[in-house]
ZADO-1210 file (C-alpha; in nm, 4 decimals, padded with zeros to 6 digits):
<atoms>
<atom x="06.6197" y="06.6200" z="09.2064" code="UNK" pos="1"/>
<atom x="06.8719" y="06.3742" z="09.0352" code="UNK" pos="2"/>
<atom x="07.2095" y="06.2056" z="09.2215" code="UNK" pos="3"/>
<atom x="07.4023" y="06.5229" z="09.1049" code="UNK" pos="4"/>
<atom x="07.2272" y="06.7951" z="09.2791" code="UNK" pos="5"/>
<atom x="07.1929" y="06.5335" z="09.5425" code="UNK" pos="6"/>
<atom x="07.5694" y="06.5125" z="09.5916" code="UNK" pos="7"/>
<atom x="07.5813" y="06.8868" z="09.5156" code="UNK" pos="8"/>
<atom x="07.3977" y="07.0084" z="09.7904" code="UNK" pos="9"/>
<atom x="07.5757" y="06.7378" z="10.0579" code="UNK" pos="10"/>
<atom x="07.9106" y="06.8746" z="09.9477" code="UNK" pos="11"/>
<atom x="07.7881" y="07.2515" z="10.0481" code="UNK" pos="12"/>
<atom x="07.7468" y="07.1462" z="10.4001" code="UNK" pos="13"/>
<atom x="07.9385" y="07.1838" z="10.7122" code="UNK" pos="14"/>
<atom x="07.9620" y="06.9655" z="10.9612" code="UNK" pos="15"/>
<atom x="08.1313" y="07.1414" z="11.3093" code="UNK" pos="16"/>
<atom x="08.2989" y="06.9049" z="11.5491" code="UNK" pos="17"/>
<atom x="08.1189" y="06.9640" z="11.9009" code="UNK" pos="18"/>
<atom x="08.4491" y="06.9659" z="12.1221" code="UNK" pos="19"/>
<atom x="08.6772" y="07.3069" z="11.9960" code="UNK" pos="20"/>
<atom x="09.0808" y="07.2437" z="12.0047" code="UNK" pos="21"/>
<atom x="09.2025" y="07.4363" z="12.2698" code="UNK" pos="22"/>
<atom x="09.3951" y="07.7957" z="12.1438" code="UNK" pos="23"/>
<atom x="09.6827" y="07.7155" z="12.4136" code="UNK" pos="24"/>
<atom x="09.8238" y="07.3852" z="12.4149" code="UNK" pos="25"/>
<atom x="09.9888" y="07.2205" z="12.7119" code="UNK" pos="26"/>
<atom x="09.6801" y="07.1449" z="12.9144" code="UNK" pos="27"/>
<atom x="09.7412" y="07.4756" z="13.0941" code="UNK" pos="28"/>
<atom x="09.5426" y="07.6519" z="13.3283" code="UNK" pos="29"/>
<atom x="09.4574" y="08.0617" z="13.3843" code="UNK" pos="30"/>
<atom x="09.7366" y="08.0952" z="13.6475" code="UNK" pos="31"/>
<atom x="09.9860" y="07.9208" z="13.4537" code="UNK" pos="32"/>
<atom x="09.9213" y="08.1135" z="13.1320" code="UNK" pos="33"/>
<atom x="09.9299" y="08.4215" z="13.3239" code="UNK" pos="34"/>
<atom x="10.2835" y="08.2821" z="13.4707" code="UNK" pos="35"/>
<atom x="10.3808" y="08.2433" z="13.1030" code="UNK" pos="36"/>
<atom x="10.2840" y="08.6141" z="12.9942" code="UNK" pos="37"/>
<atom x="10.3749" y="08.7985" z="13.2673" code="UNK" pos="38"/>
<atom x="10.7256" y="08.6447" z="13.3496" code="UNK" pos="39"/>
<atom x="10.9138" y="08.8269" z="13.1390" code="UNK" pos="40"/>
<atom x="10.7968" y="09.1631" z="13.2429" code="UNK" pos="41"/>
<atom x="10.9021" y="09.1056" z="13.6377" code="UNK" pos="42"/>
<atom x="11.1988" y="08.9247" z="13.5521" code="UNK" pos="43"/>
<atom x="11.5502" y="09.1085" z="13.5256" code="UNK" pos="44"/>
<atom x="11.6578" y="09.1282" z="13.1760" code="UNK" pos="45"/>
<atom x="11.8973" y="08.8805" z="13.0486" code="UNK" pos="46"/>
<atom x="12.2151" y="08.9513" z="12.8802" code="UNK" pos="47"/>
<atom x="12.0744" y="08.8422" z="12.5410" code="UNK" pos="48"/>
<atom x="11.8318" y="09.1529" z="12.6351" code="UNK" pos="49"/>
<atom x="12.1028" y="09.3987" z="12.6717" code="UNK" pos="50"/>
<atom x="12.2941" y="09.3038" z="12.3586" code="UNK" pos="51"/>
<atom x="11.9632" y="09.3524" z="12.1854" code="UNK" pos="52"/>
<atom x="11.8605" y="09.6982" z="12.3613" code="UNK" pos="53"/>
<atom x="12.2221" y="09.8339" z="12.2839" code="UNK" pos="54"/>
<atom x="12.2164" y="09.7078" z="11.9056" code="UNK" pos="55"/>
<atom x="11.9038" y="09.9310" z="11.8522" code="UNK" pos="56"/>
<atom x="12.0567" y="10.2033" z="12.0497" code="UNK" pos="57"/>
<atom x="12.3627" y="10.1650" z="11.7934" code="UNK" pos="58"/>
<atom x="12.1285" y="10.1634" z="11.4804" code="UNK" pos="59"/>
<atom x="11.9201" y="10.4693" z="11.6829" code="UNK" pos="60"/>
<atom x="12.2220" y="10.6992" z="11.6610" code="UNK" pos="61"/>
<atom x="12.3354" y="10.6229" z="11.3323" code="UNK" pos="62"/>
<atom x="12.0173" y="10.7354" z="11.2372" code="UNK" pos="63"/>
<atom x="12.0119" y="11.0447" z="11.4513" code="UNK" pos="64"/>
<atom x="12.3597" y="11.1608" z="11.2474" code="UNK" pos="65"/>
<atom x="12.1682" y="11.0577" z="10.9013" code="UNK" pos="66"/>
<atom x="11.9330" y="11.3139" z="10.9556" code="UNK" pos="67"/>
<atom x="12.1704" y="11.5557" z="11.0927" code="UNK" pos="68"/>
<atom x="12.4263" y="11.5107" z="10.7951" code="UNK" pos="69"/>
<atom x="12.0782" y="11.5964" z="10.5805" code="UNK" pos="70"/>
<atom x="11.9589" y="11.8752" z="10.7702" code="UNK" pos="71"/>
<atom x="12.2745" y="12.0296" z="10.7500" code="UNK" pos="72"/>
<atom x="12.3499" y="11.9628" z="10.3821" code="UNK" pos="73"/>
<atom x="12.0144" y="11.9933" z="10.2347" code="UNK" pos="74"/>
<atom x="11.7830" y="11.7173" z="10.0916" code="UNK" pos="75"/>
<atom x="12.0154" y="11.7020" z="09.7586" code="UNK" pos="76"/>
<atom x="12.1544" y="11.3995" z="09.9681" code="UNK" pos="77"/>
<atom x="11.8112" y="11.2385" z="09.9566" code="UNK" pos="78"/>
<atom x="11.8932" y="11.2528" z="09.5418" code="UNK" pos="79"/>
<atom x="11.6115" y="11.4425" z="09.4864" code="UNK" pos="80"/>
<atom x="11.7310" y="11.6165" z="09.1967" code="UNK" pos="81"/>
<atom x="11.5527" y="11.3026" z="08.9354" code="UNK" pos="82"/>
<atom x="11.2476" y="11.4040" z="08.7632" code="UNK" pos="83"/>
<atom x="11.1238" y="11.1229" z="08.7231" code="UNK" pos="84"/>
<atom x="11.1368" y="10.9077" z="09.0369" code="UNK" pos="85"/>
<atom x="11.1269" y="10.9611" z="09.3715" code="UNK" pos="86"/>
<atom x="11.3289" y="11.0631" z="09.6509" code="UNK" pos="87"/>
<atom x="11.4559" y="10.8539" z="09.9417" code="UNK" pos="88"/>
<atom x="11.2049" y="10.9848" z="10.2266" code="UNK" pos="89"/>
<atom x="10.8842" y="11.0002" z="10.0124" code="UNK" pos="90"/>
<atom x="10.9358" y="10.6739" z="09.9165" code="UNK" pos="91"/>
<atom x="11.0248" y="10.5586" z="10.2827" code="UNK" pos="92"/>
<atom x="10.6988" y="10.7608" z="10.3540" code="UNK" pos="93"/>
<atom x="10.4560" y="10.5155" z="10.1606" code="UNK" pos="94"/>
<atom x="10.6756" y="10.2388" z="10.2590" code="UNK" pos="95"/>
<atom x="10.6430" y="10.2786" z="10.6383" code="UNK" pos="96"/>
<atom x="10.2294" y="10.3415" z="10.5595" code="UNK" pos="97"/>
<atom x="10.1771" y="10.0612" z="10.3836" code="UNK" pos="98"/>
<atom x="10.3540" y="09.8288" z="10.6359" code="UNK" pos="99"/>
<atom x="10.1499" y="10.0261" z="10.8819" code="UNK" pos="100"/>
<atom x="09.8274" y="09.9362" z="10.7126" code="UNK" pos="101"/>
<atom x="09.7690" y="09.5746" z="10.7877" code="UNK" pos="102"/>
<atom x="09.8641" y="09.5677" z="11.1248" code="UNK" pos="103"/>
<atom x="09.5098" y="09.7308" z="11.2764" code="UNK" pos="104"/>
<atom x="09.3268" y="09.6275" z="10.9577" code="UNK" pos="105"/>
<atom x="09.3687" y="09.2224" z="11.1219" code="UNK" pos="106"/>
<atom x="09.2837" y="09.3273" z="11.4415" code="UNK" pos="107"/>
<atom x="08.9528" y="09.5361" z="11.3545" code="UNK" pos="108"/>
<atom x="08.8224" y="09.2842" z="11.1112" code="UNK" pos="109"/>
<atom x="08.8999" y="08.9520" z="11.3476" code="UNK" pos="110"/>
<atom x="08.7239" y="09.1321" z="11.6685" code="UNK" pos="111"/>
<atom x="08.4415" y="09.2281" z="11.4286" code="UNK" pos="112"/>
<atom x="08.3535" y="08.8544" z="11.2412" code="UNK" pos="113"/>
<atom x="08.4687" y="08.6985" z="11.6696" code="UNK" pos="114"/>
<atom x="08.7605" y="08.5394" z="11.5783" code="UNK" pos="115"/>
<atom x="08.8664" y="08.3378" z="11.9085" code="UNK" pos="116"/>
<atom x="09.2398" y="08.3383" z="11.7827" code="UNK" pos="117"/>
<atom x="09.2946" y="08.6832" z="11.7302" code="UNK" pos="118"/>
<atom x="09.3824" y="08.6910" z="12.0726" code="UNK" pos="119"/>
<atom x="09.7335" y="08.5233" z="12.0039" code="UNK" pos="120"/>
<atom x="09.7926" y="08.7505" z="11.7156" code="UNK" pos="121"/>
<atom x="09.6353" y="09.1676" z="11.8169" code="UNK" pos="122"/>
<atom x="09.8407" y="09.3065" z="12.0224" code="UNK" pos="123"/>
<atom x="10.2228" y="09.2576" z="11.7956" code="UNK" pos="124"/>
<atom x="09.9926" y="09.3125" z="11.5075" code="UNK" pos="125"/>
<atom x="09.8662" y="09.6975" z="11.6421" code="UNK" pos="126"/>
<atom x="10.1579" y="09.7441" z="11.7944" code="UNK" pos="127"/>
<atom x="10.3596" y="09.7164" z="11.4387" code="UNK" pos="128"/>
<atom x="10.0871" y="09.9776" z="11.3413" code="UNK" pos="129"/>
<atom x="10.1811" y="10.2193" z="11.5361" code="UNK" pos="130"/>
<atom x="10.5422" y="10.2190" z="11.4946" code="UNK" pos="131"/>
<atom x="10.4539" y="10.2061" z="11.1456" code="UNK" pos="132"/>
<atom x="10.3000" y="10.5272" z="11.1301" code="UNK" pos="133"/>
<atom x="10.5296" y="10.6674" z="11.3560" code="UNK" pos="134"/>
<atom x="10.8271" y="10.6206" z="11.1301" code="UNK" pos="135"/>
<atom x="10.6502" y="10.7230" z="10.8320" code="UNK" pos="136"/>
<atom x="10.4956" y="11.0333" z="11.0311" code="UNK" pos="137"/>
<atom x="10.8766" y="11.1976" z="10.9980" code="UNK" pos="138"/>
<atom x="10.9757" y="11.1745" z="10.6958" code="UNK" pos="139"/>
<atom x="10.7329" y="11.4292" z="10.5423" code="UNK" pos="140"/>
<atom x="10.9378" y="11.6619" z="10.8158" code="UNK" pos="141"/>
<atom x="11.2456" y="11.6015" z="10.7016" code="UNK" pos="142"/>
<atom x="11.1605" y="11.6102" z="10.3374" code="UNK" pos="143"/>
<atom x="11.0962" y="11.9890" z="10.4128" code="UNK" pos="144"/>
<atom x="11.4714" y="12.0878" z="10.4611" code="UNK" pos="145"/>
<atom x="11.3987" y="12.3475" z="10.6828" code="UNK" pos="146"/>
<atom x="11.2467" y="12.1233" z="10.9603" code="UNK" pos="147"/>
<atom x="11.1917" y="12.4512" z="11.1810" code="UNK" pos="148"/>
<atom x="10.9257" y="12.5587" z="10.9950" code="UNK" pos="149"/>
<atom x="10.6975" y="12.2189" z="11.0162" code="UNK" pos="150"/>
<atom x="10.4113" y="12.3985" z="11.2390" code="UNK" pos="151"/>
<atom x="10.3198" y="12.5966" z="10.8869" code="UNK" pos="152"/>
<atom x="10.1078" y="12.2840" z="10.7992" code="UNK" pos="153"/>
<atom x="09.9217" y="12.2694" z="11.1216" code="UNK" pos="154"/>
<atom x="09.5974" y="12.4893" z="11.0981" code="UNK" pos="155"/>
<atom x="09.5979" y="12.6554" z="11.4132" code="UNK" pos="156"/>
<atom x="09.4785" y="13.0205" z="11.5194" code="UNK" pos="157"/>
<atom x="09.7694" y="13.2516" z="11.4315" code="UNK" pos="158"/>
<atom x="09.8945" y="13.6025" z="11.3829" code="UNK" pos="159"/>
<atom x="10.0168" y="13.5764" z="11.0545" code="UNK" pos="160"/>
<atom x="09.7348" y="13.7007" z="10.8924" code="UNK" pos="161"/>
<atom x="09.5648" y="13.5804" z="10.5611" code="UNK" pos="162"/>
<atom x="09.8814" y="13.3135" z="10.5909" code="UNK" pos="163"/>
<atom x="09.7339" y="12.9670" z="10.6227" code="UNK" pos="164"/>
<atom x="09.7924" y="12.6092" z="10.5140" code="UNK" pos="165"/>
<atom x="09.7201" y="12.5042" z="10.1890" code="UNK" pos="166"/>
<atom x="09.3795" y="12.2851" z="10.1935" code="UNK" pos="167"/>
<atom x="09.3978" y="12.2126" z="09.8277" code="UNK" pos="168"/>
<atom x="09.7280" y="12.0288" z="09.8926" code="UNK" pos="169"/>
<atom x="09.6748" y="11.6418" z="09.9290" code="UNK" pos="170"/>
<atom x="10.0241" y="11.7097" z="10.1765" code="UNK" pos="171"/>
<atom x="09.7547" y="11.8596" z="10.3739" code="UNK" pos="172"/>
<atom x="09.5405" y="11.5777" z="10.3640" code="UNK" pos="173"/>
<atom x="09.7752" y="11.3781" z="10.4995" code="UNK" pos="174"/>
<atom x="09.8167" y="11.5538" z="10.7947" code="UNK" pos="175"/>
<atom x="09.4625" y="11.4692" z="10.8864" code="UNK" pos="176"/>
<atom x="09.4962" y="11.1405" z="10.7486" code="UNK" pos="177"/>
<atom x="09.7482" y="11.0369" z="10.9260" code="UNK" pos="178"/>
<atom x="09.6983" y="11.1746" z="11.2782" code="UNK" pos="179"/>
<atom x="09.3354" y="11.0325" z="11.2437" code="UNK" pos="180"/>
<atom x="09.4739" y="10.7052" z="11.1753" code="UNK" pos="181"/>
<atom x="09.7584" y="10.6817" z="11.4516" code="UNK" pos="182"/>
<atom x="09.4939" y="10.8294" z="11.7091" code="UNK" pos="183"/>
<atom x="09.2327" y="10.5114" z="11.6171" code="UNK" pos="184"/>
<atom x="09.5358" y="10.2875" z="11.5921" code="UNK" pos="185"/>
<atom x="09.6611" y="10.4322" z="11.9603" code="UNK" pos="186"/>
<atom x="09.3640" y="10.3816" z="12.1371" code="UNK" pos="187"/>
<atom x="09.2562" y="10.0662" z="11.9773" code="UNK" pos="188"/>
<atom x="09.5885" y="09.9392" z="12.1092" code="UNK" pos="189"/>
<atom x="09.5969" y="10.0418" z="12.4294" code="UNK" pos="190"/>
<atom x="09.2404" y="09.9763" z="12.5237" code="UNK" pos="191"/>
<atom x="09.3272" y="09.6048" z="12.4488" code="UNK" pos="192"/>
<atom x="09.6086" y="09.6365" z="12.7132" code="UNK" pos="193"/>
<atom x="09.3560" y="09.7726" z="13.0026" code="UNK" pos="194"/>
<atom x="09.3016" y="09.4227" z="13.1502" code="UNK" pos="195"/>
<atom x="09.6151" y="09.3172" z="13.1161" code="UNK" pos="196"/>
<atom x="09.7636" y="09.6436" z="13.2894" code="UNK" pos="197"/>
<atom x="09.5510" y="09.5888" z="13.5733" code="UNK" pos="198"/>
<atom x="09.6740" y="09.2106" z="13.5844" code="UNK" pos="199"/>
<atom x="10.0572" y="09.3899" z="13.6134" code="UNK" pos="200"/>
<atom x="09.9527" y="09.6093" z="13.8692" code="UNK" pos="201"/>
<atom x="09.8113" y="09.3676" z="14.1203" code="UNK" pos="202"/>
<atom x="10.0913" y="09.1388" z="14.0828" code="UNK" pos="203"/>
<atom x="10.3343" y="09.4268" z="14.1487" code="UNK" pos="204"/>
<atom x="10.5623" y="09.4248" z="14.4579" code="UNK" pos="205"/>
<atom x="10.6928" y="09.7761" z="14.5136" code="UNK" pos="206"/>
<atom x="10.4688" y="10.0937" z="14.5291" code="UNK" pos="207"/>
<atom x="10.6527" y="10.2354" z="14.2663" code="UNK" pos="208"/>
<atom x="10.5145" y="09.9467" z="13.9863" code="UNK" pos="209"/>
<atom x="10.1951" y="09.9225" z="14.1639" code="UNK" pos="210"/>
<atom x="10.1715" y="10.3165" z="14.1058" code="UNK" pos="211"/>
<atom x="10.3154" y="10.3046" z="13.7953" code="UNK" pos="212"/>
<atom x="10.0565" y="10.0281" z="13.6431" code="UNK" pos="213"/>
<atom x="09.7841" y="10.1487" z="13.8480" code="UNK" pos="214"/>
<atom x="09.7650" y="10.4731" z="13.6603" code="UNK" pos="215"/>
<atom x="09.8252" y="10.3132" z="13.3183" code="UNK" pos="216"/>
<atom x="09.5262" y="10.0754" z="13.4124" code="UNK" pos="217"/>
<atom x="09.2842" y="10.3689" z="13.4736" code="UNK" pos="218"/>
<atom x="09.1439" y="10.2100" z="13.7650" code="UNK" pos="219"/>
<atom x="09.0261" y="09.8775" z="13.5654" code="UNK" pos="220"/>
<atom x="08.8769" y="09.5908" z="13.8425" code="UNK" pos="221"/>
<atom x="08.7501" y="09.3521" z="13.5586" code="UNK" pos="222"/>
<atom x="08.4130" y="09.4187" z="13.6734" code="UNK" pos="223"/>
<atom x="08.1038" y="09.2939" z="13.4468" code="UNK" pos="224"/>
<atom x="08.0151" y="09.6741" z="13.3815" code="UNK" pos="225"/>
<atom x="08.4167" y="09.7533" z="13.2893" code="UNK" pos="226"/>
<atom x="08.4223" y="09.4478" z="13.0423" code="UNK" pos="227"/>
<atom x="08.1083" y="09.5326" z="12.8466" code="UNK" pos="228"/>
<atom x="08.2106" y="09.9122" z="12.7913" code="UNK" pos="229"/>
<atom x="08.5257" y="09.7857" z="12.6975" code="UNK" pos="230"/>
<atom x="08.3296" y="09.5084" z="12.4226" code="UNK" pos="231"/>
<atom x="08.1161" y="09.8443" z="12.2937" code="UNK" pos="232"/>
<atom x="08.4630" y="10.1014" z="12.3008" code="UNK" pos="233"/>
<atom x="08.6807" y="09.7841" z="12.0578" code="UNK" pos="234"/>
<atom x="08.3864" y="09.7712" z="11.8188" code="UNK" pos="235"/>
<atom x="08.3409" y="10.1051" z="11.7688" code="UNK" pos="236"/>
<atom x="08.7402" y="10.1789" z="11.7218" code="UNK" pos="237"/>
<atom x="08.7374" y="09.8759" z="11.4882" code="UNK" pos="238"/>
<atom x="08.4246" y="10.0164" z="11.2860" code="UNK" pos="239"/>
<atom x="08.6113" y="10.3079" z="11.2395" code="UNK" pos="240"/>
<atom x="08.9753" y="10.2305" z="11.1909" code="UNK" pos="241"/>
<atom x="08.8586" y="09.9437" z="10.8954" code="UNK" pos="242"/>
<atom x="08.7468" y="10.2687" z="10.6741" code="UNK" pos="243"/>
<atom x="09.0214" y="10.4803" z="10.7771" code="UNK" pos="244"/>
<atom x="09.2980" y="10.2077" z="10.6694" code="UNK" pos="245"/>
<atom x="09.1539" y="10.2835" z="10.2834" code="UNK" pos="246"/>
<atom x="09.0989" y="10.6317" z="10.2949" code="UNK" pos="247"/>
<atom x="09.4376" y="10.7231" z="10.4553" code="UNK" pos="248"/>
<atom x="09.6198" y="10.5403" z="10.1715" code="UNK" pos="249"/>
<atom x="09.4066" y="10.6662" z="09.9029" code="UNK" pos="250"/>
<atom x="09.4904" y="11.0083" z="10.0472" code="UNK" pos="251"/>
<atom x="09.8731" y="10.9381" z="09.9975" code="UNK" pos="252"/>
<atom x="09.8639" y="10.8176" z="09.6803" code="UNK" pos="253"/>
<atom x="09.6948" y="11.1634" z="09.5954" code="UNK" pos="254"/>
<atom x="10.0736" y="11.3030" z="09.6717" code="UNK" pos="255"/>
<atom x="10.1575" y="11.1810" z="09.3639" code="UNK" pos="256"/>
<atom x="09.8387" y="11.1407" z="09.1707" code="UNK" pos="257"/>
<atom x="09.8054" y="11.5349" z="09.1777" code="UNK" pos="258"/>
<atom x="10.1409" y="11.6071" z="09.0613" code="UNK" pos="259"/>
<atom x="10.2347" y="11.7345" z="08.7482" code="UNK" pos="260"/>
<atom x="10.5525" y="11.4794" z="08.6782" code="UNK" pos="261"/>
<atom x="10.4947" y="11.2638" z="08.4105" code="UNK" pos="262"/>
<atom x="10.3996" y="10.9422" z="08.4150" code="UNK" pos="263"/>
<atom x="10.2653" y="10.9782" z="08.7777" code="UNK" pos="264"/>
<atom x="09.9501" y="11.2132" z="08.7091" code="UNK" pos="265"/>
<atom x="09.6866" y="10.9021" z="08.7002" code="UNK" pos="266"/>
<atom x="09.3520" y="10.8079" z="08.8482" code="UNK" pos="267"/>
<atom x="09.4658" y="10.4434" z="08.9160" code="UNK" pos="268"/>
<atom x="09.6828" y="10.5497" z="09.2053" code="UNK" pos="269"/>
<atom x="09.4132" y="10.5471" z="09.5295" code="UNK" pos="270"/>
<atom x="09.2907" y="10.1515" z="09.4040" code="UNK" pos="271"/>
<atom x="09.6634" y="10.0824" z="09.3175" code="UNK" pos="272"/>
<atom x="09.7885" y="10.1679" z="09.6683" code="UNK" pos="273"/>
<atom x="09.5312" y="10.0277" z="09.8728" code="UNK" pos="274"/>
<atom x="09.6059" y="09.7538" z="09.7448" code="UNK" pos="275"/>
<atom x="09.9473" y="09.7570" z="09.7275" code="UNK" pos="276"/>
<atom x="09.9460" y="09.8762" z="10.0993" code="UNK" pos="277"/>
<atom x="09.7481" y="09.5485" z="10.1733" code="UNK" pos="278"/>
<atom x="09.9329" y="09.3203" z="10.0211" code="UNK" pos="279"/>
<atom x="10.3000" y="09.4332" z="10.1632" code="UNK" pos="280"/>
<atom x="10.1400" y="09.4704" z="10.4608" code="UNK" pos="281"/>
<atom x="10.0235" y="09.1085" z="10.5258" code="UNK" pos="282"/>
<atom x="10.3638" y="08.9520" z="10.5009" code="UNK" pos="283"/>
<atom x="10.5214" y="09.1917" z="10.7257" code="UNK" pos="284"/>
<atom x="10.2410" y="09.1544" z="10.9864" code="UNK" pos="285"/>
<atom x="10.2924" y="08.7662" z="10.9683" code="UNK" pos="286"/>
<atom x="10.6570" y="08.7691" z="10.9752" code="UNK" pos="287"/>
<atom x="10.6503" y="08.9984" z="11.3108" code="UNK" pos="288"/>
<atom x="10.4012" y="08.7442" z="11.4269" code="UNK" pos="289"/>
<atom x="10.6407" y="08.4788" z="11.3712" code="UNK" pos="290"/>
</atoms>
């Protein structure tokens, strides 16, 4: 072996300090960080809150009268009369997906390679998944026009005879896609906030909090048994939601993949979005982080 290969192979090793930095600085103990985090939740809001919470009420009902001004005047407000883009909510649609993508994709993969910091980072990162999808979820409904007839795509037992949903339609797809998707994304979420639930509930000072948190705890005591079903329930949710987060996109891209408009009837499209999903998702998730 000469000096090169020598050097070569000393370079490729790692050397692992013994003594980890702490993930919370301050020199702080359980209690105190448990001070820190719940706080603001027993605390009265401040003024700074209420400005805030009425700002987003402001921006709520502006939106509210959006969609009523396009339920009442058709989608031709949504300029969906161009052939060769796309309209306002459809593009909205992917928008809200894609941001919706990374948020549970970080989660899953840090719990399943035991990242100790993705403790500091899960819970705004699923949480921005799930509004995510929520905000996409509606704009397929609205894109209808007639918005009172948005049970037609679920497949449920009817009357109406041979008059069913159209599986060959990737809007279909998306349907199950979707609701898949938001379910994983839901529970992965909230099993994460069990434990923490449970911490809310026992430092609760009326009945009505204690019975409020109790029930959204579902009994939880932080027992050996609870924490080691609730190890095996995150890994399996994670296992599952990492696949979903590239079929569900691949299964929106079909929406215009299968379409006969020109210029959009490709096979690139499920690759394309995936990773474009990815990649615009990553920067939101790290500026809501922020």
């Amino acid at each position: 072996m000469g000096i090169g290969s020598k050097f070569l192979n000393m370079s490729l090793l790692k050397y692992e300090s013994q003594q980890r930095e702490p993930l919370v600085n301050g020199d702080k103990n359980y209690h105190q960080i448990t001070e820190d985090l719940i706080g603001p939740i027993e605390m009265k809001p401040t003024r700074l809150w209420y400005i805030g919470f009425w700002l987003s009420v402001a921006l709520l009902c502006f939106g509210v009268y959006s969609i009523y001004i396009e339920v009442v005047y058709g989608v031709g407000v949504w300029n969906l009369n161009k052939t060769i883009g796309w309209g306002w909510d459809i593009t909205n649609f992917v928008w809200w997906i894609g941001i919706g993508h990374a948020g549970t994709l970080i989660s899953a993969i840090l719990l399943l390679f035991r990242q100790g910091w993705r403790t500091g980072v899960n819970r705004a990162a699923e949480a921005m998944t799930i509004f995510a999808v929520i905000c996409a979820g509606q704009f397929p409904v609205w894109h209808m026009g007639r918005v009172w007839m948005a049970f037609f795509v679920l497949p449920y037992p009817n009357t109406r005879g041979p008059l069913w949903v159209n599986f060959n339609s990737p809007l279909l797809w998306d349907v199950f896609a979707i609701s898949t998707y938001f379910t994983v994304s839901l529970l992965f979420w909230y099993s994460g906030l069990l434990p923490d639930l449970a911490t809310v509930r026992d430092r609760a000072k009326t009945k009505f909090r204690k019975l409020m948190y109790g029930v959204a705890a579902f009994g939880w005591t932080g027992s050996t048994k609870h924490w080691q079903r609730h190890e095996s329930l995150s890994l399996v949710l994670a296992g599952l939601s990492t696949p979903l987060v590239l079929s569900v996109h691949t299964i929106v891209s079909f929406d215009f993949a299968t379409s006969i408009v020109p210029g959009w009837h490709t096979t690139i499209f499920p690759p394309y979005f995936v990773a474009g999903a990815i990649f615009s998702g990553f920067p939101w998730c790290k500026h809501c982080l922020l």
